[in-house]
C-alpha positions as semicolon CSV with decimal commas, in nm:
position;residue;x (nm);y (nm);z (nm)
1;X;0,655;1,959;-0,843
2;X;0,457;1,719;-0,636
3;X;0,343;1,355;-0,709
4;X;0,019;1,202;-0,582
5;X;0,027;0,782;-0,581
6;X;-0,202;0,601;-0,407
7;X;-0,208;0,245;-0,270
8;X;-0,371;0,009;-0,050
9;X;-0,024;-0,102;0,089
10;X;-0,177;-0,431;0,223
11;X;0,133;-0,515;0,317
12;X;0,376;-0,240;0,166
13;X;0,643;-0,411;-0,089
14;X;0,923;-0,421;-0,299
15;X;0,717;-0,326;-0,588
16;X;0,599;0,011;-0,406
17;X;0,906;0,092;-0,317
18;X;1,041;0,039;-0,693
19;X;0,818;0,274;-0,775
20;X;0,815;0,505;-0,511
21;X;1,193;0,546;-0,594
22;X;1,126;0,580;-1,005
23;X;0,847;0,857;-0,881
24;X;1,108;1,043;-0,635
25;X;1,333;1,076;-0,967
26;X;1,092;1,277;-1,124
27;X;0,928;1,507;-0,863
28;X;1,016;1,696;-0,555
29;X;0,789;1,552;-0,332
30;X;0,543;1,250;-0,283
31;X;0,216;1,238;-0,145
32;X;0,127;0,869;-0,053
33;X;-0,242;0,816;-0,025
34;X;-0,320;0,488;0,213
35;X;-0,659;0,407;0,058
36;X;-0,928;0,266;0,221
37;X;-0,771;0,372;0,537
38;X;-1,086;0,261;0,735
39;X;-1,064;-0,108;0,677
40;X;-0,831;-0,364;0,873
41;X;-0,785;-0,661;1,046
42;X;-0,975;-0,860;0,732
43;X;-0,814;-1,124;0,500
44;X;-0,805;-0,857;0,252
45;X;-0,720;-0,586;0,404
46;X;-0,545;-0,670;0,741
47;X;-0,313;-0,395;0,859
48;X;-0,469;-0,087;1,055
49;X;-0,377;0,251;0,877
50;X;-0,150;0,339;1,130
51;X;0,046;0,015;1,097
52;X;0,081;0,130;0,692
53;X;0,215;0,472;0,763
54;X;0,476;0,311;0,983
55;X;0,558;0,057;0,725
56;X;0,630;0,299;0,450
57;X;0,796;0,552;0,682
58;X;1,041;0,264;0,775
59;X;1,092;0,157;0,409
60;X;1,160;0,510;0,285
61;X;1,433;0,633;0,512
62;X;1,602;0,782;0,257
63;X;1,278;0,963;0,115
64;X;1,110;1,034;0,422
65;X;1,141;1,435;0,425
66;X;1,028;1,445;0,069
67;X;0,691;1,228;0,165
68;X;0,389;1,392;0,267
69;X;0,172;0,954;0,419
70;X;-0,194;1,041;0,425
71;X;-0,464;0,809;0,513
72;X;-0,785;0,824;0,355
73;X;-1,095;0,616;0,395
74;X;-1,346;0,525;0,100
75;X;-1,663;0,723;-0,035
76;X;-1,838;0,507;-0,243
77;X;-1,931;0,703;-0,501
78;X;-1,670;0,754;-0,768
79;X;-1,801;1,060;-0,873
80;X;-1,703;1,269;-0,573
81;X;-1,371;1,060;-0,491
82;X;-1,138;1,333;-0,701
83;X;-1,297;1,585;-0,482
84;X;-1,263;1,389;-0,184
85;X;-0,868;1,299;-0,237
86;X;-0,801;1,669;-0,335
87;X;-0,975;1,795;0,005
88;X;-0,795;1,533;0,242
89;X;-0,424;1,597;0,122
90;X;-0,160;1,842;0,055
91;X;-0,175;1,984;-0,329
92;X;-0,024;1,789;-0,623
93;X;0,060;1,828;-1,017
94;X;0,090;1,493;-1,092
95;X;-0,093;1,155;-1,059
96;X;0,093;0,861;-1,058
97;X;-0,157;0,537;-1,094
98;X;-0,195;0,170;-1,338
99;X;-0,541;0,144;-1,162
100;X;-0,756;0,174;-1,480
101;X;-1,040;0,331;-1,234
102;X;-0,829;0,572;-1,075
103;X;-0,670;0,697;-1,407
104;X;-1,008;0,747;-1,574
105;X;-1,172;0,933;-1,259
106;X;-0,848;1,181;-1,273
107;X;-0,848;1,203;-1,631
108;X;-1,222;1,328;-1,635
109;X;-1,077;1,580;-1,372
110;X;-0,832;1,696;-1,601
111;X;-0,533;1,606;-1,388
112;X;-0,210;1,508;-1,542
113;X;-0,128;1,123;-1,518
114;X;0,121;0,933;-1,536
115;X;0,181;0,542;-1,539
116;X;0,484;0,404;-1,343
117;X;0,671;0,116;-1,486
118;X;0,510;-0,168;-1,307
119;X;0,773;-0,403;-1,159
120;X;0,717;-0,798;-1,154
121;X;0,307;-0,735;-1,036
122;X;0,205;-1,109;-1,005
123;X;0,527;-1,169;-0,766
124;X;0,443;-0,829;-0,559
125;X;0,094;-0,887;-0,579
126;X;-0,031;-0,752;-0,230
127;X;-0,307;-1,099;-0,266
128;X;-0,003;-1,308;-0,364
129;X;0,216;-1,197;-0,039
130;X;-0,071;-1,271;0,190
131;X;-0,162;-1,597;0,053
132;X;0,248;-1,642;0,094
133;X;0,198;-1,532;0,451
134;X;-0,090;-1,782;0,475
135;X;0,075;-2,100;0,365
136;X;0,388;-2,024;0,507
137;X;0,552;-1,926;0,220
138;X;0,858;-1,726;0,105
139;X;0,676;-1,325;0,156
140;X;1,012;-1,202;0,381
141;X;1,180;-1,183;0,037
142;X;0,922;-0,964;-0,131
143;X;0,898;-0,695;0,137
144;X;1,148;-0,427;0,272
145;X;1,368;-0,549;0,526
146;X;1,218;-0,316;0,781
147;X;0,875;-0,382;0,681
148;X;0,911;-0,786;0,734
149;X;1,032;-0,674;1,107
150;X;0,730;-0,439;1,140
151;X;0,499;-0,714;1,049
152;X;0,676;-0,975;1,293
153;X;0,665;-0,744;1,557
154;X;0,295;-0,681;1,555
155;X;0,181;-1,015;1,488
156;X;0,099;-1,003;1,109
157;X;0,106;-1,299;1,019
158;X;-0,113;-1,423;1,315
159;X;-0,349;-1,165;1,275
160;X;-0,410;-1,302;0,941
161;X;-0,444;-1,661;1,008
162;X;-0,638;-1,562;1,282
163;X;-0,919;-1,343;1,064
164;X;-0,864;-1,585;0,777
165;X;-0,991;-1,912;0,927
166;X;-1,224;-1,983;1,258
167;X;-1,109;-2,328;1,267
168;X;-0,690;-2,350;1,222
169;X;-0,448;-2,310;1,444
170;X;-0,047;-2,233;1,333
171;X;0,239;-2,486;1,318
172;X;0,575;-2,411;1,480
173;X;0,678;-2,175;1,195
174;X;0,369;-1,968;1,167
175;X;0,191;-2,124;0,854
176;X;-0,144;-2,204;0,892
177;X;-0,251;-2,579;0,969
């Protein structure tokens, strides 16, 4: 059986990979959609696609054969997304999704869902780790080890200062002044 769970994985966290390991009890293989693939380097969404796929594939050493890391980018109409995901990856049995929107739009499709336990959402809030990253906060703690290295190494927390303010520069620890 194949699971389908979808994310913005703006940066990718603990909490994904709590339930990316919940979800890998329970099917043979994942497919991890990287929504809104198209958008980066904004406060929201900052990381490029590419820089997602190689955060998760470092994170999930252990479940890397069983993952099938797609990127997709956005159609705005939310009538033709279920069509849209099922064209742009592999095949899947099961949804896995809290996202109220994405749970009704496969529901209407008559796809089977299912609702991960969510683990500690306002600490692995994907705003809340950025705003971390802003104010030079504690956001190592909440990521994968090799995902904090991947975002050092490319400048993440730069890159986000940098798109997040025209007129601050960074102290000697990174945080925004």
């Amino acid at each position: 059986m194949r699971g389908l769970y979808i994310g913005r994985f703006q940066p990718y966290r603990l909490g994904h990979q709590a339930v990316l390991q919940k979800i890998s009890e329970e099917v043979d293989e994942i497919v991890i959609v990287i929504g809104s693939a198209q958008e980066s380097h904004t406060p929201e969404n900052p990381f490029t696609a590419g820089e997602r796929i190689d955060m998760i594939y470092a994170a999930l050493e252990d479940l890397r054969s069983r993952c099938y890391v797609i990127p997709l980018q956005d159609v705005k109409r939310n009538a033709i997304w279920v069509g849209h995901v099922r064209s742009m990856v592999p095949r899947f049995d099961v949804v896995y999704s809290n996202n109220p929107l994405v749970v009704q739009l496969f529901s209407e499709a008559g796809m089977k869902i299912r609702k991960p336990p969510m683990y500690q959402r306002e600490i692995y809030s994907g705003t809340a780790i950025r705003r971390l990253m802003l104010s030079s906060g504690d956001w190592r703690s909440l990521l994968p080890e090799a995902v904090t290295s991947l975002v050092e190494g490319i400048g993440g927390v730069e890159r986000l200062v940098s798109i997040s303010c025209s007129d601050c520069f960074l102290d000697e620890t990174g945080g925004r002044q």
